[in-house]
C-alpha positions as CSV (number, residue, x, y, z in Angstrom):
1,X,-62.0,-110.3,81.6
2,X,-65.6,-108.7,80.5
3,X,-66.1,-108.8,77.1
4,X,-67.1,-105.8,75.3
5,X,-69.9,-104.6,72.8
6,X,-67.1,-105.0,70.1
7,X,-65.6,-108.1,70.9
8,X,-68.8,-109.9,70.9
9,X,-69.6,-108.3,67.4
10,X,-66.1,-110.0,66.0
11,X,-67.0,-113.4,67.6
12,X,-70.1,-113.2,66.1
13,X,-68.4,-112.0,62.6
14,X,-65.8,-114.7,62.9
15,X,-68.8,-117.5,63.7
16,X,-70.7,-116.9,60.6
17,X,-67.4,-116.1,58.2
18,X,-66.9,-118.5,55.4
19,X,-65.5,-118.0,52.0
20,X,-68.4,-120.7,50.6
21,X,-71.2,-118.2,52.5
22,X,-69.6,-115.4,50.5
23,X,-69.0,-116.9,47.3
24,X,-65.4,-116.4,47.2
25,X,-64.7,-119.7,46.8
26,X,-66.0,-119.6,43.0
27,X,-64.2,-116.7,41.8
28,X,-61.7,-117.5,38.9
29,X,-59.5,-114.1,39.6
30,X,-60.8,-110.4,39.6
31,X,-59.7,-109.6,36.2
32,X,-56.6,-107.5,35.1
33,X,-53.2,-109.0,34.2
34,X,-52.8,-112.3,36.4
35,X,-50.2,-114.3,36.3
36,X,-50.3,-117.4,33.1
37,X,-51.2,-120.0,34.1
38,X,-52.7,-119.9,37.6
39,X,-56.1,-120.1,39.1
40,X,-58.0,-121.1,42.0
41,X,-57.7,-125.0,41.5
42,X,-53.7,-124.7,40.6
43,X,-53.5,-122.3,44.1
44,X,-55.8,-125.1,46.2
45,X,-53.9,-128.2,44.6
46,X,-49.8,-127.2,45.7
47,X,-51.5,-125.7,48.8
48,X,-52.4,-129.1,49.6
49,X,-49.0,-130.8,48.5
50,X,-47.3,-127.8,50.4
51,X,-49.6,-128.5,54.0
52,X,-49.2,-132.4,53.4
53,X,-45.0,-132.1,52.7
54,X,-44.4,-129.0,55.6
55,X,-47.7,-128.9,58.0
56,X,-49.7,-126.4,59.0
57,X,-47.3,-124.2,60.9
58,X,-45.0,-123.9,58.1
59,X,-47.2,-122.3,55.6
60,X,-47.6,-119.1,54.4
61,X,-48.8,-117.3,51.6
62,X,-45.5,-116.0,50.6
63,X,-44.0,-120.2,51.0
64,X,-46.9,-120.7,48.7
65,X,-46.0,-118.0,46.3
66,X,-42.8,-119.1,45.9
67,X,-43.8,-122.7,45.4
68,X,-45.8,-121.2,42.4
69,X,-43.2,-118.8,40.9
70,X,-45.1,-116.2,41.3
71,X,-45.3,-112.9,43.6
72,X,-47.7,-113.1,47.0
73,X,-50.0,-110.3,45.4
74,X,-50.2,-112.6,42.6
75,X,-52.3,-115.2,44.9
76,X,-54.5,-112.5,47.0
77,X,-55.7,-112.3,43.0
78,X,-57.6,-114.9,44.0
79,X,-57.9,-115.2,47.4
80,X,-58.5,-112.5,49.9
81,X,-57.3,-113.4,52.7
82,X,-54.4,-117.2,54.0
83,X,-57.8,-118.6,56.0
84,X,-59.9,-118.3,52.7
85,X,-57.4,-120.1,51.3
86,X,-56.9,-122.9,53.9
87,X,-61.2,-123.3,54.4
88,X,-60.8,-124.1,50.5
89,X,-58.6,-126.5,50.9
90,X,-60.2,-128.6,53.8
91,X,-62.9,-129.3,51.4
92,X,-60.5,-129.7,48.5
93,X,-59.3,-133.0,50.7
94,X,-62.7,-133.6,51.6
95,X,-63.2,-134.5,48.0
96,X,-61.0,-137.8,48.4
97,X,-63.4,-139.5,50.0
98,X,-65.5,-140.2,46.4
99,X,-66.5,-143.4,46.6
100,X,-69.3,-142.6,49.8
101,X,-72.2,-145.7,50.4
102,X,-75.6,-144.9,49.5
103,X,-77.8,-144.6,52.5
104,X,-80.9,-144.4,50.4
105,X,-79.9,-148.3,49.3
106,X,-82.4,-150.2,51.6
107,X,-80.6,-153.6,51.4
108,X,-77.5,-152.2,52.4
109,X,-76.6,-152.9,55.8
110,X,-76.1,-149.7,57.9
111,X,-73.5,-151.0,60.1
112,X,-71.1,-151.6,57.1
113,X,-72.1,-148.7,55.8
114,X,-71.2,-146.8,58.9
115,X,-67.6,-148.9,59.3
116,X,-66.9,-147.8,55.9
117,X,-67.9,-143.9,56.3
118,X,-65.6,-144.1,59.6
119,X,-62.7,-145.9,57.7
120,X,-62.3,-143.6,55.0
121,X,-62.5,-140.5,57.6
122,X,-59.7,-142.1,59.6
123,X,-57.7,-142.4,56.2
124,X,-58.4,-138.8,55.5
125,X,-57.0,-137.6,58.8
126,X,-53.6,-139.8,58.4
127,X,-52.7,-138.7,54.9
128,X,-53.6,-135.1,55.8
129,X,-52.1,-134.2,59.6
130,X,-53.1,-130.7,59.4
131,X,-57.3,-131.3,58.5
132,X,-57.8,-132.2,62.2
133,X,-56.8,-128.3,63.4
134,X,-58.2,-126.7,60.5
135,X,-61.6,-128.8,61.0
136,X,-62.4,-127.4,64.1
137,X,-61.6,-124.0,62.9
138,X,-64.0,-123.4,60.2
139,X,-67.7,-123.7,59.5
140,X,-67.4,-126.4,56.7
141,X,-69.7,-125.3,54.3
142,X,-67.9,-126.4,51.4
143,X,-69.2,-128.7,48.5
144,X,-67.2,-132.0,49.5
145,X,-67.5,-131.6,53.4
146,X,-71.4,-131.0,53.0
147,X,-71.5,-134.1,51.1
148,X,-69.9,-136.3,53.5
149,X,-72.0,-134.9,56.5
150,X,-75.1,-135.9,54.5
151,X,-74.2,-139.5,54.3
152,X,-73.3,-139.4,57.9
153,X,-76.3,-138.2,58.9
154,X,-78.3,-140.5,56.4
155,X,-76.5,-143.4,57.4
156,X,-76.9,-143.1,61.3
157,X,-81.2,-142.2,60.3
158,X,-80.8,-145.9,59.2
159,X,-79.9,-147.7,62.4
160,X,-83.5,-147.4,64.4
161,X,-81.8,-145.0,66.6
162,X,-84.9,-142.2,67.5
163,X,-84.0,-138.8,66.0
164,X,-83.1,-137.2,70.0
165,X,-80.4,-139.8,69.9
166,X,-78.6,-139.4,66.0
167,X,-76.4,-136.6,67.1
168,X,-75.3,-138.3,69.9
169,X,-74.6,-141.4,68.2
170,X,-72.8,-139.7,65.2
171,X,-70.3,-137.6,67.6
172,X,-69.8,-140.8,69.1
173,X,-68.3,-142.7,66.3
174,X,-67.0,-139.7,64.4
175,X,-65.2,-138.0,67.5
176,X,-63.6,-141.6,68.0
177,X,-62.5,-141.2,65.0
178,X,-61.2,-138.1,65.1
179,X,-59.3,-138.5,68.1
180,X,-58.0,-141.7,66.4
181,X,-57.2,-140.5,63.4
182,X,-55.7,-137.1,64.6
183,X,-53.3,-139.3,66.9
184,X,-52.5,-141.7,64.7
185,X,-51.4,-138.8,61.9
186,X,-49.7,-137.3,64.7
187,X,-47.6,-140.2,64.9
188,X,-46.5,-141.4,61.4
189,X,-45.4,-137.5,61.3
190,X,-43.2,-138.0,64.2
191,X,-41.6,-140.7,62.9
192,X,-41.3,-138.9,59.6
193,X,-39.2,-136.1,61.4
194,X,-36.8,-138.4,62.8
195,X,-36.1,-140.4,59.6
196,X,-37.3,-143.6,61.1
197,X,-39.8,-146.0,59.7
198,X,-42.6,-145.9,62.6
199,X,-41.8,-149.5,63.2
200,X,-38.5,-148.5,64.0
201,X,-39.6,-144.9,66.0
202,X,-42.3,-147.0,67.7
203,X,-39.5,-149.8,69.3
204,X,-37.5,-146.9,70.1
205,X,-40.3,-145.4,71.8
206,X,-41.2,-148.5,73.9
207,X,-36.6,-149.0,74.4
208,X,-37.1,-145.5,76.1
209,X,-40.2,-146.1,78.0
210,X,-39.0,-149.2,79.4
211,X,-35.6,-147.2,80.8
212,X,-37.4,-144.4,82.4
213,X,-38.5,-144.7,86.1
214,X,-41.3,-143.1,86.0
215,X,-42.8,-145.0,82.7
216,X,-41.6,-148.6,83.2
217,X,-43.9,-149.7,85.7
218,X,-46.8,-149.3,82.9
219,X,-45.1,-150.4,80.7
220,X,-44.5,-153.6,81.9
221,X,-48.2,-153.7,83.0
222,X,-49.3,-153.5,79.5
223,X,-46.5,-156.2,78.3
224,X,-49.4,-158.8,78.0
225,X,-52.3,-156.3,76.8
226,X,-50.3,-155.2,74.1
227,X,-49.1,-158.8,72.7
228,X,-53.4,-159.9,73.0
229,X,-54.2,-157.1,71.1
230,X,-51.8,-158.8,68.2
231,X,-50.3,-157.1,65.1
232,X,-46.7,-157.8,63.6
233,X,-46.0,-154.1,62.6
234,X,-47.6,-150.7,64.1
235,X,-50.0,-150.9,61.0
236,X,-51.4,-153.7,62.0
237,X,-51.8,-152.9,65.4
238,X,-53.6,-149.3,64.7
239,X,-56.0,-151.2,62.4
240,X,-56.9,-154.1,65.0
241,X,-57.4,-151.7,67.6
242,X,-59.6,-149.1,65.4
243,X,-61.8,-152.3,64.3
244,X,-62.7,-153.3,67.8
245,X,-63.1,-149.9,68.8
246,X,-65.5,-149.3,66.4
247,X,-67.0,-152.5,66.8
248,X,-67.4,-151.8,70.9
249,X,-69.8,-148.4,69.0
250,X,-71.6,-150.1,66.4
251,X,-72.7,-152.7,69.6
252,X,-73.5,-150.0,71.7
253,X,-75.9,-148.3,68.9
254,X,-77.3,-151.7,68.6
255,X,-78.0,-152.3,72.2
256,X,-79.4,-148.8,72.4
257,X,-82.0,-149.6,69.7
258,X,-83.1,-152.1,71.5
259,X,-83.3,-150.4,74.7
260,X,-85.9,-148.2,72.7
């Protein structure tokens, strides 16, 4: 379908949207009688708990609202618009990840540096199952976000990597670890649903896999792979898969160094 004069003018609106390009990220309520009580950081914070408890799909302003005690207008004193809201509270989680390494710090060594900025991202996308959607959907501009993308960037200057080559490096180890994480969060909620521990949802898993015809012949096939890769409980076995994977990236930015 040809895209008209106006529908390229609304992609181009919706690309350069933000609430942190507008400002209205810092407003503390338009003035008048607002509810007691409530502000921007009290709205951000149960939106949060609400998204981490019920998921993206599930919440709306009028859930939130509720959740507050207060009417829907009430909020939209703060907020004009539900993706405002949400773009506020990406960066809101984005704020977990405090304790970032210092890529100015010369004796520091990069690749630790780079395991631990990967780590903590992987963390971030587990305890929060809805960032991975919303990530991708926004600009993010914000405060926290902005933050973490500098030491990303600084970090990945660090390795000897020529400049044509840092992009390429950093969506290598950070859209690992997106996929990773996103998965992995996808997971634990799955097993949340059904009331199972994911040890438990993850034997159940393999139980069904094994019975059906057109999944048992793979399964079986990776019998052996899966008992080498080691691990008592799922936990372990995400984290000793994650390591190597990341270690298989960290080599391959070290080999490409070298290469020159």
């Amino acid at each position: 379908m040809a895209e008209t004069a106006k529908d390229a003018g609304t992609a181009k609106d919706a690309a350069r949207r933000s609430v942190w390009l507008e400002g209205k990220a810092r407003r503390r309520g338009r003035g008048g009688s607002q509810p007691s009580g409530l502000d921007l950081d009290r709205i951000t914070e149960v939106t949060v708990r609400l998204l981490d408890a019920e998921g993206l799909t599930r919440f709306s302003m009028r859930r939130l609202a509720a959740e507050l005690n207060v009417t829907a207008m009430s909020v939209y004193w703060y907020v004009d618009t539900k993706d405002d809201l949400l773009e506020i509270a990406l960066d809101r989680v984005y704020g977990e990840l405090e304790k970032l390494p210092d890529p100015q710090d010369e004796g520091a060594d990069w690749r630790e540096q780079l395991r631990t900025l990967a780590t903590a991202y992987r963390g971030l996308l587990v305890r929060h199952a809805w960032l991975s959607p919303l990530a991708g959907r926004y600009l993010n501009l914000g405060p926290n976000s902005v933050r973490f993308s500098r030491t990303v960037q600084q970090t990945v200057l660090r390795t000897g990597l020529p400049e044509r080559g840092i992009t390429g490096a950093i969506s290598a180890v950070f859209q690992f670890v997106y996929g990773y994480g996103t998965i992995e969060g996808h997971f634990l909620t799955r097993a949340a649903d059904t009331g199972l521990t994911p040890d438990e949802y993850f034997q159940h898993a393999l139980s069904a896999s094994h019975e059906a015809p057109q999944t048992a012949e793979i399964v079986a096939q990776s019998k052996n792979l899966m008992a080498a890769r080691g691990g008592d409980t799922v936990a372990e076995m995400l984290d000793r898969d994650f390591t190597f994977a990341l270690d298989l990236l960290v080599a391959g930015i070290e080999a490409m160094v070298k290469r020159g």
